[in-house]
N, C-alpha and C positions, 0 to 999 in steps of 0.2 A: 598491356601497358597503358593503353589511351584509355579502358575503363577506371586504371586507380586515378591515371591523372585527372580525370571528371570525378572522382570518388573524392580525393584530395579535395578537390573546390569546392565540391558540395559541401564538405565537412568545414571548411574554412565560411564559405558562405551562412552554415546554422551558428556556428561560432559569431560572426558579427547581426544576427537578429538577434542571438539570445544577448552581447550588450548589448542593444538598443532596447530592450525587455527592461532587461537590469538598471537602465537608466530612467525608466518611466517608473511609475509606482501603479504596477500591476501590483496582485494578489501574490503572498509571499509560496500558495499554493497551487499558483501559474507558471512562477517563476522555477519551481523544483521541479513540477512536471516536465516542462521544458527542456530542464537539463538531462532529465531519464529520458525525454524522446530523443535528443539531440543522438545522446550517448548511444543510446537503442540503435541510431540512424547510419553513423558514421563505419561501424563496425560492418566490414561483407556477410554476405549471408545472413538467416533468422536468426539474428541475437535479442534479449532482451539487456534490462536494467534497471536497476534497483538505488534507492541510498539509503541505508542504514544509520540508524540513530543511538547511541549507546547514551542513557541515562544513568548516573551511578554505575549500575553494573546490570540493567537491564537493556535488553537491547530490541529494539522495535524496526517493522520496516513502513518508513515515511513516505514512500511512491514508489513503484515499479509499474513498469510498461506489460508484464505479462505476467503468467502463471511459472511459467522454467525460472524468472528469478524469484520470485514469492517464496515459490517451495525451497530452493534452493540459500536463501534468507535464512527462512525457518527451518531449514536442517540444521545449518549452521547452531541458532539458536538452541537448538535440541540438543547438539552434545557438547555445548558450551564453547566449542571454538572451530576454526574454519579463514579461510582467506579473509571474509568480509569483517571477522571481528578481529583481528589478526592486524589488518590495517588500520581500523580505527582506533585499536589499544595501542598500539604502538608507537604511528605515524610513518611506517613504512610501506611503500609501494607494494603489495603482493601481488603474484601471477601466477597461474597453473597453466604452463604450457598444453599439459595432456593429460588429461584425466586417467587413461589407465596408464601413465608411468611414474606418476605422482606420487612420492614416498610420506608425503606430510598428512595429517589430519584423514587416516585412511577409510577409516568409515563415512566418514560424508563426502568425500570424493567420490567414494564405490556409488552410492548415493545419488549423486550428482551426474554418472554417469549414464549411469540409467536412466537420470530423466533425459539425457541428451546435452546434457552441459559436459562438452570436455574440453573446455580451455576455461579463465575466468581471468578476471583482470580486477582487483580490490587498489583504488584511489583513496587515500586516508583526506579526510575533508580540514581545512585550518580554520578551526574553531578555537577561539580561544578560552571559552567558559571552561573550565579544568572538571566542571561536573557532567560534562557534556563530551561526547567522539563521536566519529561517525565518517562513512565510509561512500564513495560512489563506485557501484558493482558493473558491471558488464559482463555475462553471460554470455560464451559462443557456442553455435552446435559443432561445432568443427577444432580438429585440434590444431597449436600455433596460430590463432585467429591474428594474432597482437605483433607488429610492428613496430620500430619506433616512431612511426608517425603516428602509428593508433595510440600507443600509451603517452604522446607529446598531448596531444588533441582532448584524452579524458584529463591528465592531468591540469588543463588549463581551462576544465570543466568543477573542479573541485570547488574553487573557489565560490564560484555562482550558487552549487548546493550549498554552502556553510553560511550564505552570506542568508538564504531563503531557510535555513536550520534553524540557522539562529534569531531571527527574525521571526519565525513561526512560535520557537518553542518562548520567545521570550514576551511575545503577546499574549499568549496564553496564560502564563504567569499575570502579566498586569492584569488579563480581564479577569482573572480569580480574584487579582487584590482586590480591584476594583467591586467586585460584586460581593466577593464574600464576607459575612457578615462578620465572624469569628477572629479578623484578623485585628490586630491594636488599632482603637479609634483614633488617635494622631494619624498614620498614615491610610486608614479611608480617607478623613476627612482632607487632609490635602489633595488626593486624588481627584475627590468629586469635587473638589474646588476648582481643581485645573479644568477638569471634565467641560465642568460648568460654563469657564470660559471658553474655551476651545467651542462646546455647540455656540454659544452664543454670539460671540466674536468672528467664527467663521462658516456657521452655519452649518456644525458639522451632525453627523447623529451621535449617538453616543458609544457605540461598537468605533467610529471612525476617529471623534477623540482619542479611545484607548490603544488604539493602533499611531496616532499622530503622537500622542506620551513615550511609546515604545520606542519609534524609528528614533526620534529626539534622545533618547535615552542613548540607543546604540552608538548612536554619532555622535554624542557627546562627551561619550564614557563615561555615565552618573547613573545612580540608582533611580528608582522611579518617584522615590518620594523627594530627591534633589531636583529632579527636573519639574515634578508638580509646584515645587516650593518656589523656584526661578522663576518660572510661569504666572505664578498669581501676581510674585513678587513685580511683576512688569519688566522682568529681564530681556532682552533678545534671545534667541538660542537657533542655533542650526537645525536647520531639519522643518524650519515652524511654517506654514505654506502664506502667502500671500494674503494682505485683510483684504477682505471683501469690502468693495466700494462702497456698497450698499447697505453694511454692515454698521451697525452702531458703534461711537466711540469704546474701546477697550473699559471697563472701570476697574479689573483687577485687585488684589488685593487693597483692602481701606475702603472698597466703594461696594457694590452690593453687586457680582455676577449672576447673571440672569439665569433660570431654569426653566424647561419645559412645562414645569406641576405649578407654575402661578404664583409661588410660595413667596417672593418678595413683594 
């Protein structure tokens, strides 16, 4: 009894570092990892953890703590369904008490058993991009690992992975717009306009501009070429970090924003 009740705290104690994580502007792939070690953490015994990324209808895995959820991931993936896709098409909570009494999805349980996974716990993550699910896994080697304080604890982990999902996968996107050549010259060129100011105005590089486009993006709820447009336009907007003292007057759209290559 006095090992869950320290088990208990500890879990509650990784629960408040990882917000004060969430609150700083760590890497959106400090942030995930964190929540697969938390998850890894809290559960007795050697469990691991995973979070699963469904794109369209491909489905990738974006962190896990070990090789028992990797493989266990991509079984899943291999015969097209499983706990971990299961909750993130859905949005329902799945669990597999025991691996060998588990009448659902029997060949990757059989599967899974083997490798030593016989319980499992799939958290469906709230994301709201409708092209985008995804799942936070935990893995036990033992069967009934899952209480409801263990499934209160992932479940209040969910949020932190979708928040760092969605944040990863939607930078990626901008840094494509951004660089890629092939995409309509209206929206590069507001990009690299915003870009433009963002290095210059606050010093930033140019990877950290398109990640400062992003977050502003999410927090705003606007496309990337709205928030570039706002941007030049000398709008306000949430999300926009503090001007540099030392930094030169804004000129923004009308005036000529500065670049690295000399070119004004």
């Amino acid at each position: 009894m006095a090992s869950e009740r320290t088990h208990s705290r500890d879990a509650e104690r990784a629960l408040e570092q990882l917000g004060a994580l969430a609150l700083h502007e760590v890497s959106m792939e400090t942030l995930l990892r964190s929540v697969a070690d938390v998850a890894k953490g809290f559960v007795p015994g050697d469990s691991e953890a995973s979070v699963s990324v469904v794109i369209g209808t491909v489905p990738t895995t974006a962190v896990s703590t070990g090789a028992l959820a990797l493989e266990c991931d991509e079984s899943q993936y291999g015969h097209g369904s499983g706990p971990c896709l299961h909750a993130a098409t859905t949005g329902e909570l799945t669990e597999i008490a025991d691996a060998h009494t588990e009448a659902r999805w029997r060949d990757y349980v059989q599967q899974a058993a083997d490798r030593g996974a016989l319980s499992s716990l799939s958290v469906p993550l709230p994301i709201m991009d409708k092209a985008m699910s995804g799942a936070l896994n935990i893995y036990a080697r033992r069967p009934n690992a899952f209480d409801g304080k263990t499934r209160s604890v992932a479940i209040s982990l969910a949020p932190y992975a979708a928040v760092a999902v969605t944040h990863t996968q939607a930078y990626q996107h901008a840094r494509r717009l951004a660089i890629n050549p092939h995409e309509p010259l209206e929206a590069r060129a507001v990009i690299d306009e915003a870009k433009a100011v963002l290095m210059k105005e606050y010093r930033l590089t140019g990877d950290q501009a398109v990640q400062t486009l992003t977050r502003i993006s999410l927090q705003a709820r606007l496309n990337l070429g709205e928030v570039a447009d706002r941007l030049t336009a000398g709008e306000e907007l949430p999300g926009l970090p503090p001007l540099r003292t030392d930094a030169p007057q804004a000129s923004f759209r009308g005036g000529s924003p500065g670049c690295s290559c000399g070119c004004n």
